[in-house]
Every structure is written in C-alpha cells, then in structure tokens.
N, C-alpha and C positions, 0 to 999 in steps of 0.2 A: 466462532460462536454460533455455527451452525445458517447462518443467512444463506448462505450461497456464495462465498468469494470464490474458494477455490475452484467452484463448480462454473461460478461467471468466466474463470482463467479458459479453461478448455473451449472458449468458446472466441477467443484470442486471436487475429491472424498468425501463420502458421508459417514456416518453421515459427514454432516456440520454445523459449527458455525458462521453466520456470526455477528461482533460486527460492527454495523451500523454507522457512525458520520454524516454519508449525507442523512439519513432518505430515503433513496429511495429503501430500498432491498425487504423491506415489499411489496413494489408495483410490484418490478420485478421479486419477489420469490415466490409471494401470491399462495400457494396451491400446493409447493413443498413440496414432500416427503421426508422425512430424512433433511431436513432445519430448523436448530433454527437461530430466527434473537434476537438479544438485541439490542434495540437503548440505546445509550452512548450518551450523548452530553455534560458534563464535563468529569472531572478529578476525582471525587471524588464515578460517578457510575462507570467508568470504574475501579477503585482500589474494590469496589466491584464484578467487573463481574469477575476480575482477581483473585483475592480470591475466588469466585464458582468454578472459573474453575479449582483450584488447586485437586478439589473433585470429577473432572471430567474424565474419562479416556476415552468413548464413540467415540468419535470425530475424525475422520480420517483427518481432516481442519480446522482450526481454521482461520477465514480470516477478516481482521482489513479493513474495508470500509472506506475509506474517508480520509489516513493519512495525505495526506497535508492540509485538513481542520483542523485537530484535530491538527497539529505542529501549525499551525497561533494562534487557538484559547487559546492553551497552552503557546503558546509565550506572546499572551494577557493580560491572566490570569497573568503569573510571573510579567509582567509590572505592573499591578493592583497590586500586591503585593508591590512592589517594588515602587510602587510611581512614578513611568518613563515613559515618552511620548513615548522615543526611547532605543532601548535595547544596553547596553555597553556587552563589552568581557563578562563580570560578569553573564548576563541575559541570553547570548546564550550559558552559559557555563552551567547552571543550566537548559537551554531549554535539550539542549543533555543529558545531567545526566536521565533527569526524562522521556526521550523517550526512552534513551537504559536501563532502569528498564522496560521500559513498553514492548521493544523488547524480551531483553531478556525473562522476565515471558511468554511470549507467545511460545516462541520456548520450542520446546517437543520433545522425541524419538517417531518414530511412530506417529508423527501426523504433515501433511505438513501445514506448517505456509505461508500466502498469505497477502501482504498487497498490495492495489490499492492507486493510490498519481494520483493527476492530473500532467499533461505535459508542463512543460516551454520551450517555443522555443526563440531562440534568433537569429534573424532577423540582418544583414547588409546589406547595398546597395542591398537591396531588394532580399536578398539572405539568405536562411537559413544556418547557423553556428553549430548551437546545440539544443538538446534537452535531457532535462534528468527532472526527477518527480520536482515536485514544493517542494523544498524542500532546506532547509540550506546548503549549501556545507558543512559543515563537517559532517551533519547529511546523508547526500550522501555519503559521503565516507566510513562512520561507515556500509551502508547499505549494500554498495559494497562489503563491505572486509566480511559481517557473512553471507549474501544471499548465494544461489548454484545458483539460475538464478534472473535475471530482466530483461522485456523486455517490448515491445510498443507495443500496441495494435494500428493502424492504418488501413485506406480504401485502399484496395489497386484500382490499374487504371478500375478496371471491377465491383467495388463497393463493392466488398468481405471483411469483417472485418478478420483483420492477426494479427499475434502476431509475434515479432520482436527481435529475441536475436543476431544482427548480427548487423553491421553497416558499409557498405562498404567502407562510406564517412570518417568514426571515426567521425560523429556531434554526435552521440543518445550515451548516457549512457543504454551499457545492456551487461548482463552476462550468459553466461552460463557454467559453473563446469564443466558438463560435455563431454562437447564438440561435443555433436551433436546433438542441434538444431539450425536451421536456421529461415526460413520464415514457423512457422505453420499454423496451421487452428485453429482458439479458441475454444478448448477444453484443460483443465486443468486436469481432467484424462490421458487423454492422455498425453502431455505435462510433468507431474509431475511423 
C-alpha cells in the first residue's frame, strides 16, 4: 500500500530471502546484492519453496512479503474447497492451522524471520481507534504471542518513513520483547 515494506525488506541482514506474494520486491530489490527473491502466489509453490528452504542454511532473513495477501487468498482457496461463499468456525479454523505450519516452517535458529501484512485502521466519528496488520484476529494474536517485535511503518510530520513498536494511544497493535525500541528509522539491521 505503498508505506514502505518492501523497501523496509532491503534493508534486512543479508544473505536474504525474500518469498514475494505481492510480486513487487523484484522491482524494488532489482540489482541487490546478497537478495534472492521467489515469487509464490499459491499454496502449493510456497510448500515447495518451504521444502528448499529446509536444504538451506545460507540465509541470515528469511522475509515473507505480502502476508495479508497470502491469508485472504488462502482463505479463498479453503472456500473453493469447501464449497462455501462465507467461511464458518470450520474454514477459519483450518485458515489458522495452515498459516501457523507455514509460520512455524519459516522460523529458524540463527535466521531472523520478517513478515510485512498491510495496515487496517478503524476509524470513529472521524477519529482513529486502531490499527493493527490486515489480518484475522486470532491469527493476530497467534502472531503476537511467537514474534519478539511488530511494528508500523508510518510518515511521520516532516515526511520521514518510521517504524513504530510503541503506541502511546494503545490504538496500534506492536511489540517489542525486548524492550527498547521505540520510534526508529527503517533500517532492519539495525532494528533486528
């Protein structure tokens, strides 16, 4: 949505991995050094790239581009299975299953795991409430409790892209383990 994720990715320790679902890394990575991009856009190459990667040790980042794209189209996909216009307990219960197989397999000793989700806000009497990644609430909460940080990448007043593990409001879903970062500068070396 234009913030700056993919842009925050390149900025990654390095060797990095990025597994693409928003097809944009190719353009914003094009001619980085130490960057493999795979574009994924089902289910069935990404259980292949997860399987390569098992053979893989190289990788100081492994970063999953586009997950609230890849949860909607996974959610799709189960529907299409299932036969279903709208997804019952049943569909979202099998959405989460097959995204924390896919969490899980990406997480490694020794290799920092990155995922980028786009931002839902929610808006009253013309007043913002919250925001936190476009994403299932319970598959949020799964995200919360195994991450060490989550944070926002926003503009701040002077036009500066920030990244965000603080929220003085309590509206933004963000984490940090370790307890001391606040308002950075997007860099992900750093940061991580």
């Amino acid at each position: 949505s234009g913030a700056g994720k993919t842009t925050l990715l390149k900025t990654a320790p390095r060797p990095l991995l990025i597994i693409d679902f928003e097809a944009g890394a190719d353009i914003i990575c094009a001619g980085e050094e130490n960057i493999d991009i795979v574009f994924v856009n089902d289910i069935k190459t990404l259980k292949e790239v997860l399987l390569w990667l098992k053979g893989q040790a190289q990788y100081k980042t492994i970063a999953f581009d586009g997950f609230s794209i890849f949860s909607q189209k996974l959610l799709f996909d189960i529907l299409q299975e299932r036969g279903k216009d709208n997804p019952t307990w049943f569909e979202w219960g099998l959405l989460i299953n097959r995204i924390k197989e896919i969490v899980l397999s990406l997480l490694r000793p020794n290799t920092h795991t990155v995922f980028t989700a786009l931002l839902k806000r929610k808006i009253e009497n013309n007043k913002l409430v919250a925001m936190h990644p476009d994403l299932p609430q319970s598959l949020r909460q799964y995200i919360m409790a195994i991450m060490d940080l989550m944070g926002i990448i926003y503009i701040d007043s002077e036009g500066q892209r920030k990244v965000s593990f603080v929220s003085e409001k309590k509206i933004a879903e963000v984490k940090d383990r370790t307890g001391r970062l606040r308002i950075e500068e997007p860099d992900l070396t750093r940061i991580l």
